[in-house]
N, C-alpha and C positions, 0 to 999 in steps of 0.2 A: 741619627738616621736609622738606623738597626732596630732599636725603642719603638720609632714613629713604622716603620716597618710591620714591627710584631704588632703593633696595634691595630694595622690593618687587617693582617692577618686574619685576627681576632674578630675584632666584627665584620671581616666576610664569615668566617664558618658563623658567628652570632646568627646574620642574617637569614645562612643557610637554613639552618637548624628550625629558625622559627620557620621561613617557608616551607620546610617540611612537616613542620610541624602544625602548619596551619590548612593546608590540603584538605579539602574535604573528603572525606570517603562515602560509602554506598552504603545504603543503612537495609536496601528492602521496603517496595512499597505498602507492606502492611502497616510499617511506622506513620505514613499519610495518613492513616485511617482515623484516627482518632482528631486528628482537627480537619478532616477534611474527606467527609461521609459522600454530602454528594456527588464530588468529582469519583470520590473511589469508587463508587457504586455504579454511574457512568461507565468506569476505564472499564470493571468489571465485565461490563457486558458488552463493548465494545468489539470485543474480539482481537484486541490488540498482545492482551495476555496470551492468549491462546497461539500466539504465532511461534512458540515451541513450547511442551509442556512435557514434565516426566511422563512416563507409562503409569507411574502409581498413582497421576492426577485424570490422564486423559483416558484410562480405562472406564471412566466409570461416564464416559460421553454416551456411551451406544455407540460407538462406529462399532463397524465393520473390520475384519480386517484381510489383507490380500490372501491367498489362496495356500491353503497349509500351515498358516503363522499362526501364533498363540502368542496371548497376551506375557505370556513369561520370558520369549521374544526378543520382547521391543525393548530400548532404552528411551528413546522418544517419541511424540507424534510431531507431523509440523502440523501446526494450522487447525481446522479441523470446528473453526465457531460456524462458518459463514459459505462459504465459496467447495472447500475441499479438504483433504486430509492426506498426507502422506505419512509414512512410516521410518521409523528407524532400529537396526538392529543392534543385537547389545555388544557390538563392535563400533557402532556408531556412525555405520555407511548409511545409504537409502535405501530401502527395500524396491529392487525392481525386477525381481523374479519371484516367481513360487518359492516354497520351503526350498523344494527338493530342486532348486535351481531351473527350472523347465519356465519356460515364458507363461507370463500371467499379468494382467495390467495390474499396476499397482497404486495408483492415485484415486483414492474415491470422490466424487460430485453429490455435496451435498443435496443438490435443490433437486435432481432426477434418480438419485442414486445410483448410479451408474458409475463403473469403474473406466480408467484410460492408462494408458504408458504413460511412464516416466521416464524418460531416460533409461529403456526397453534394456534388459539386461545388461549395464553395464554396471562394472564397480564405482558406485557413486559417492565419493566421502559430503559430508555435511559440509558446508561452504559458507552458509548465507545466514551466522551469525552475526554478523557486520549491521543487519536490521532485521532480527529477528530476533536479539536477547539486547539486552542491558548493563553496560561496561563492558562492552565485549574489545578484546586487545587478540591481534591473528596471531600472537605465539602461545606455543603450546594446545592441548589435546584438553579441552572440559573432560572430568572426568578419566582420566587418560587412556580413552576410547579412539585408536587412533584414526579412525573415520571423522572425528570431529575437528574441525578444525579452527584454534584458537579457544579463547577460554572467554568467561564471562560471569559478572556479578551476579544476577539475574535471567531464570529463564524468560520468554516473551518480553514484549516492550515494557516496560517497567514506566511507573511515573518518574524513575530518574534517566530512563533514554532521552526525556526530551529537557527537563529540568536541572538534570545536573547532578552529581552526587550529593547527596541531602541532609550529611551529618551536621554541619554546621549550622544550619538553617533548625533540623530538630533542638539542636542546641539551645540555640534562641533563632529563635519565630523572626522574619522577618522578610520584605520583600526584598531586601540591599542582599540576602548571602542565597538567592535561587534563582536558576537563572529561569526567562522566560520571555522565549526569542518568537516571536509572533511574525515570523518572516515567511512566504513561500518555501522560501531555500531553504527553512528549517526543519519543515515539512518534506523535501523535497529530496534531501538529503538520501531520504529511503524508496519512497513515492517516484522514481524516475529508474529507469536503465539508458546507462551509456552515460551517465553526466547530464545534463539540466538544459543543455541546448534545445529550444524549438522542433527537433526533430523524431517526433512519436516511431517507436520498433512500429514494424508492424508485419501479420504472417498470416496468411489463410483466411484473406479479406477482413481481420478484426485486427486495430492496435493492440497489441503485447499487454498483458495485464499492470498495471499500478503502475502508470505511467504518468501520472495526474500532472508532473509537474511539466513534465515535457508538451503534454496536451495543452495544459494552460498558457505556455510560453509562444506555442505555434498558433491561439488563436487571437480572439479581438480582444479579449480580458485579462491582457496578459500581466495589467497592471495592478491585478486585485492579489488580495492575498488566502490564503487558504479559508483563515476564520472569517474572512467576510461572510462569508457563508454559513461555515463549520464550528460546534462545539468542538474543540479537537481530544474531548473526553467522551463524546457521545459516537454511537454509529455512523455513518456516513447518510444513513437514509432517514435521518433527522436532520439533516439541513434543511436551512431558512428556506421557506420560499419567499424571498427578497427581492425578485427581480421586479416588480413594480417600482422599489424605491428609488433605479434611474431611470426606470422605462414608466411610468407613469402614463404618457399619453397614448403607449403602445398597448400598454396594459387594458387600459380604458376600450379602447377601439376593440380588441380581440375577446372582451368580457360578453360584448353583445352578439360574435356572429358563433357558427353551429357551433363550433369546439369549445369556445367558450363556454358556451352553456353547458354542455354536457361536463365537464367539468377538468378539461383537456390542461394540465398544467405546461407552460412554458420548457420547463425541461425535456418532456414527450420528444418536443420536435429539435431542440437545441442542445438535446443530452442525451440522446438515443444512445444507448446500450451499445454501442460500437468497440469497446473494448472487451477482450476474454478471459477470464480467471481460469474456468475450468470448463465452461460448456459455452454450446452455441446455440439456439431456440430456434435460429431460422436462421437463412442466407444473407440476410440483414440484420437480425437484432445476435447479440452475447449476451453478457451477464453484468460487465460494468459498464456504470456510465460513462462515456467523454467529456471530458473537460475544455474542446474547445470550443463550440457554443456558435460558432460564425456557418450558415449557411452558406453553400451555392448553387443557385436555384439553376444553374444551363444544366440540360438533360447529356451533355454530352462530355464533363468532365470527369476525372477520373478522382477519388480523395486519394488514391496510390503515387506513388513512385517507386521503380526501382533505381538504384544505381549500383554500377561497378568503379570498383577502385580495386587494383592490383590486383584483378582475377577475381574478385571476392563482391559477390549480389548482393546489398541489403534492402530492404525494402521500408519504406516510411510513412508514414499518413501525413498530406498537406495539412494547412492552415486552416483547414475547411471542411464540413460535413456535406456529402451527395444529398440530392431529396432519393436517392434509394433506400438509403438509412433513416434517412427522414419521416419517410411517407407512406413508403413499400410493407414497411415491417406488417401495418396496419391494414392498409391497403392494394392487397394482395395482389388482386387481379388487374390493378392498372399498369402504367409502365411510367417511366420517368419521364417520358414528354408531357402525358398528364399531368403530372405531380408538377413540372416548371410553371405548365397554365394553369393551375388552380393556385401557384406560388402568389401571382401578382395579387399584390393587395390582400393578402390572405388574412392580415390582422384585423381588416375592416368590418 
């Protein structure tokens, strides 16, 4: 008994041992490069990297920086391809005052250049490592900056945030040891605030920025999945124009009347820019698109709600885009009763 004991013993830690020793680890998405140039060159430009970067890489962007700072400064930038840029000191909080502590906005806008508040002078530690770097685990200080908060393999989205750690696979090549979860939720994981329920943030008439999934969930397509669309190594503003391949007869009819001709895409009216990263164009348009694609043509609904629960207002975006967002953006000087009677039959 004792014997057959110790031999179990034995091949538990055996087992152990090899599970530990079979773990893949994090290699660095440069190792991708050499078998695999187009995706890298894609991620590249994607702006997914750039969703945090040292100060010794993102100096050499051209931003801007907030009011009194110098590039010797910073420890990192966040962001800073696409939408906007923020700051970080080399204590590793967020910059949201001037040097000399005196209020100054601190988040630049890439598309108008224009600066806004951040989270207006307060002591802001770095947070949202969680989807902004790669292997990221919340204990411990990256860098032991103790503004940062948690540690991580890679700065920005790495091709192992989505793929997996990649040692095994560089090892030998193969699609059985990487993973490659082509799911919404995969996506979404990052792509959502609050968790993945149907219910879009929403604050100062626009949904909350990078909401995709929550937008997707709340409208008619909530069955599709991201890359029906999406390269998910490419930008966002390379996606398919695909909507023909279920709308086909809708397609057809809307090809011949004004919009169509002029050369009005589907998205225009079903993807209006109703969400905000960093700016706002107009009372109606932002700067991201919505994801949930469902019209409703009555002039007298609201796409808002708000609710209270325990004292506490949140505000939402329904299942549904207004024709204000629809129609207005473009069509300035009409009003939304217009926009309901030119709805009917609009595709014909």
């Amino acid at each position: 008994m004792k014997k057959a004991l110790t031999l179990c013993v034995a091949g538990a830690l055996t087992l152990m041992v090899m599970g530990t020793a079979s773990a893949a680890d994090y290699v660095g998405s440069e190792k991708c490069f050499s078998c695999h140039k187009d995706q890298f060159n894609d991620w590249q430009a994607s702006g997914h990297p750039w969703k945090l970067r040292k100060m010794e890489k993102a100096r050499y962007a051209k931003l801007p920086l907030p009011k009194g700072w110098a590039w010797e400064d910073i420890s990192y930038v966040i962001g800073g391809a696409n939408k906007k840029a923020r700051f970080i000191d080399k204590q590793g909080y967020i910059i949201t005052t001037a040097k000399d502590g005196s209020e100054a906005k601190n988040q630049y806008n890439i598309e108008d250049g224009s600066w806004a508040f951040y989270h207006k002078g307060e002591k802001k530690p770095y947070t949202c490592g969680g989807c902004h770097t790669t292997g990221y685990s919340k204990e411990g200080h990256q860098d032991g900056l103790p503004g940062m908060i948690g540690t991580w393999k890679e700065d920005g989205i790495g091709c192992e945030a989505c793929h997996g750690p990649a040692s095994d696979h560089v090892a030998k090549p193969g699609k059985g040891n990487l993973k490659n979860d082509l799911s919404a939720e995969s996506c979404g994981k990052c792509h959502q605030r609050g968790g993945m329920g149907p219910q879009p943030p929403a604050s100062g008439g626009f949904i909350k920025h990078h909401e995709q999934i929550n937008e997707l969930k709340a409208g008619s397509h909530k069955d599709l999945t991201c890359v029906t669309c999406h390269d998910p190594h490419k930008r966002a503003i390379h996606a398919k124009n695909n909507c023909a391949e279920c709308h086909d007869g809708i397609a057809k009819k809307f090809a011949g009347n004004i919009h169509g001709k002029q050369g009005t895409r589907c998205v225009e009216c079903h993807m209006p820019k109703v969400s905000k990263s960093a700016i706002s164009r107009s009372s109606y348009e932002a700067d991201v698109r919505t994801h949930i694609m469902k019209l409703n043509t009555d002039p007298t609904v609201s796409m808002f709600e708000t609710v209270e629960e325990k004292g506490k207002k949140s505000t939402f975006a329904k299942g549904f885009v207004t024709l204000d967002y629809a129609c207005l953006r473009c069509h300035a000087s009409r009003d939304r009763k217009w926009a309901s009677d030119k709805a009917k039959g609009f595709h014909k």
